[in-house]
C-alpha positions as a Markdown table, in Angstrom:
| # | Residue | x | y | z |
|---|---|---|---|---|
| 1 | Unk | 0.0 | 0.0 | 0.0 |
| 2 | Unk | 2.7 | 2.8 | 1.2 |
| 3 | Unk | 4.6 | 1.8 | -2.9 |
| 4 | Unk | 1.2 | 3.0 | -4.7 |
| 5 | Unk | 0.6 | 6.2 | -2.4 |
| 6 | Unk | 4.4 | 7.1 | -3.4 |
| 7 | Unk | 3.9 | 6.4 | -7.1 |
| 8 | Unk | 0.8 | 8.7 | -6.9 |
| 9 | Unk | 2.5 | 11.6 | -4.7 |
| 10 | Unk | 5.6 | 11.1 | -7.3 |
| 11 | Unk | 2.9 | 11.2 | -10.6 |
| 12 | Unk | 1.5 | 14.0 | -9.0 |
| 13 | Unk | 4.9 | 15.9 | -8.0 |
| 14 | Unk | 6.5 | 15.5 | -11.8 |
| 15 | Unk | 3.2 | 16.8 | -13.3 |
| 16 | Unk | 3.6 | 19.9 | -11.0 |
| 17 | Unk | 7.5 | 20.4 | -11.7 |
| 18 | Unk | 6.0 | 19.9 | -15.5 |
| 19 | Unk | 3.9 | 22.2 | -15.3 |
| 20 | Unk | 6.1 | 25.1 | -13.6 |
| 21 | Unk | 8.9 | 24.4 | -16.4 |
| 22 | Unk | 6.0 | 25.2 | -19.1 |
| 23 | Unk | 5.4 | 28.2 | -17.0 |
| 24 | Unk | 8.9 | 29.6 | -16.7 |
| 25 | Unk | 9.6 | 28.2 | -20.9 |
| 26 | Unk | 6.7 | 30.9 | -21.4 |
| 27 | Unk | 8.1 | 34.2 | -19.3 |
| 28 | Unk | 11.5 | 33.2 | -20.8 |
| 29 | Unk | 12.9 | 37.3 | -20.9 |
| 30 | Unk | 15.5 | 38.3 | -23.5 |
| 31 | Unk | 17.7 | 41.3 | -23.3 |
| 32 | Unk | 18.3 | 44.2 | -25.9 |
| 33 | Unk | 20.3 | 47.2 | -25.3 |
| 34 | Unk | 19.8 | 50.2 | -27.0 |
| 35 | Unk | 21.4 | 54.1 | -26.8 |
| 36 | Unk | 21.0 | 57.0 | -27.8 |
| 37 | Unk | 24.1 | 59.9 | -28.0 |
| 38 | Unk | 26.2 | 61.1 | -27.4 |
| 39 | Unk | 27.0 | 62.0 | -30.7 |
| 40 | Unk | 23.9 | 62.0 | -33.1 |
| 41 | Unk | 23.6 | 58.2 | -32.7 |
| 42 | Unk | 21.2 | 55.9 | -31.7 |
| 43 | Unk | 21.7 | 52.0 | -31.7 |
| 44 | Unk | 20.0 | 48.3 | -30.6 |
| 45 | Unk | 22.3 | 45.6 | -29.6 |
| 46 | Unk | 20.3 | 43.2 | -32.6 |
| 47 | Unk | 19.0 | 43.7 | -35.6 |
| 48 | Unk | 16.2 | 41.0 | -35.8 |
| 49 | Unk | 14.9 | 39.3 | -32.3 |
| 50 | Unk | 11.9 | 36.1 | -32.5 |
| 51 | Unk | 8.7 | 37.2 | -30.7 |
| 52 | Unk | 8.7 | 37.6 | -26.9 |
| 53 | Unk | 9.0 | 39.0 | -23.9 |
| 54 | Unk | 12.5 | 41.2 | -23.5 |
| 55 | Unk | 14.0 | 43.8 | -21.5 |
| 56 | Unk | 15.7 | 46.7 | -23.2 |
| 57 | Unk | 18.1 | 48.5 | -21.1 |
| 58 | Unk | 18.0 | 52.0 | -22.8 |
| 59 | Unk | 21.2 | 54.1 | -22.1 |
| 60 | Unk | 20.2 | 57.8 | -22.9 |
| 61 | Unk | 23.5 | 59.4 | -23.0 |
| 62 | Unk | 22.0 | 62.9 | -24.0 |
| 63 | Unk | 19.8 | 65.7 | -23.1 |
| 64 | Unk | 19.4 | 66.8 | -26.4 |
| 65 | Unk | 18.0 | 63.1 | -27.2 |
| 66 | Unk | 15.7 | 60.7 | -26.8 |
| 67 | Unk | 14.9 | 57.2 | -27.6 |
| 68 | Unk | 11.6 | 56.5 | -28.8 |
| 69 | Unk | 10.4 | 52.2 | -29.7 |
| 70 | Unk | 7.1 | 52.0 | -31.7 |
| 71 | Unk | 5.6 | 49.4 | -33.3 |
| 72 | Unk | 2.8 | 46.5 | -32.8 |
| 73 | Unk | 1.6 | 46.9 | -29.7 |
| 74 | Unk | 4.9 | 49.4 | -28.4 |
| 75 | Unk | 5.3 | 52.6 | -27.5 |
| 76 | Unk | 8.2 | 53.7 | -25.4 |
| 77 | Unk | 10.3 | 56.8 | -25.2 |
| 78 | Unk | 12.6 | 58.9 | -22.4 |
| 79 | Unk | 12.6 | 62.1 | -21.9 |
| 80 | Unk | 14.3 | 64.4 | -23.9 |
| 81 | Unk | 16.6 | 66.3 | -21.3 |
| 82 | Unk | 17.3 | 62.9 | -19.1 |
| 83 | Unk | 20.7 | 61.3 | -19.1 |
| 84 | Unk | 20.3 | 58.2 | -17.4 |
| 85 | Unk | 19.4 | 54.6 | -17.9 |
| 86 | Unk | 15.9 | 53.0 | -18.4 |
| 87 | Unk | 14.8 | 49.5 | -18.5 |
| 88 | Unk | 11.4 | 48.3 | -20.3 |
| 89 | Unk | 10.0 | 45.2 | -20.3 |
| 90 | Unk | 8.0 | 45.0 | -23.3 |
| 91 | Unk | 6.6 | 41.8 | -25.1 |
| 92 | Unk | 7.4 | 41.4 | -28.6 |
| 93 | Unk | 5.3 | 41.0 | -31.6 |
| 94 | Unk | 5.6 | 39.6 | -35.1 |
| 95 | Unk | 6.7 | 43.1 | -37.0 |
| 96 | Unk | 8.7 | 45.9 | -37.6 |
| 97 | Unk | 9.9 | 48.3 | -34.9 |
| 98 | Unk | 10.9 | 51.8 | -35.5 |
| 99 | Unk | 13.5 | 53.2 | -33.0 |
| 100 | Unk | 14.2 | 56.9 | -33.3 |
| 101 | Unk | 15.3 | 60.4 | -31.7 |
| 102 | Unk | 12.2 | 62.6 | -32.3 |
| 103 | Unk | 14.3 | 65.8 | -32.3 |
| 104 | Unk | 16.7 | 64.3 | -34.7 |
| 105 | Unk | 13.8 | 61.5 | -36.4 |
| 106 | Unk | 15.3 | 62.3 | -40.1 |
| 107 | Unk | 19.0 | 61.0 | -39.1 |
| 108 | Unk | 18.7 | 59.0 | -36.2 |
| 109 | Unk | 16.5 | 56.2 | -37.2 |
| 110 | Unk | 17.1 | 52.1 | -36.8 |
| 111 | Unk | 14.8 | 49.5 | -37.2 |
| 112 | Unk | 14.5 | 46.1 | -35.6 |
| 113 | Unk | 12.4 | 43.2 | -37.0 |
| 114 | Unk | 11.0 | 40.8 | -35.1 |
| 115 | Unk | 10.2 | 37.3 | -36.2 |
């Protein structure tokens, strides 16, 4: 009798651990760092990402900048005159993202693509 109730308390216990990897597998969090300045600048670590959850460390590294993420389901920016360091979580979508300084949008533009 006590081998069948630890078969079903160890059935039960790998169908929890299961469950709680599927659970992490789905928050998994990539990283992307992006910058604006000091120069006339403005950069992200990757090109082209797959779809998910990420957290972009921004490094605005001028108060005559800004760094400003649109795209499906996204929009993000800093302030103009802060110098300092943000970090978004964001999730991901199929698409294109447009990254850009808004005072400078004609030459500081980058793109990131998502798959």
């Amino acid at each position: 009798m006590k081998v069948r109730r630890i078969t079903a308390v160890s059935a039960t216990l790998a169908a929890a651990l299961a469950l709680v990897a599927s659970s992490t597998a789905a928050t998994t969090v990539g990283r992307l760092t992006a910058t604006d300045g000091p120069g006339f600048t403005i950069t992200m670590s990757k090109k082209s990402v797959p779809h998910g959850i990420y957290v972009i460390t921004v490094r605005d590294r001028s108060n005559i900048h800004n760094f400003h993420l649109t795209g499906p389901g996204v929009n993000k920016t800093t302030s103009v005159a802060a110098v300092r360091t943000y970090r978004w979580r964001v999730t991901l979508k199929k698409g294109t993202y447009t990254f850009v300084c808004d005072p400078h949008k004609t030459i500081m533009i980058g793109h990131l693509k998502v798959t």
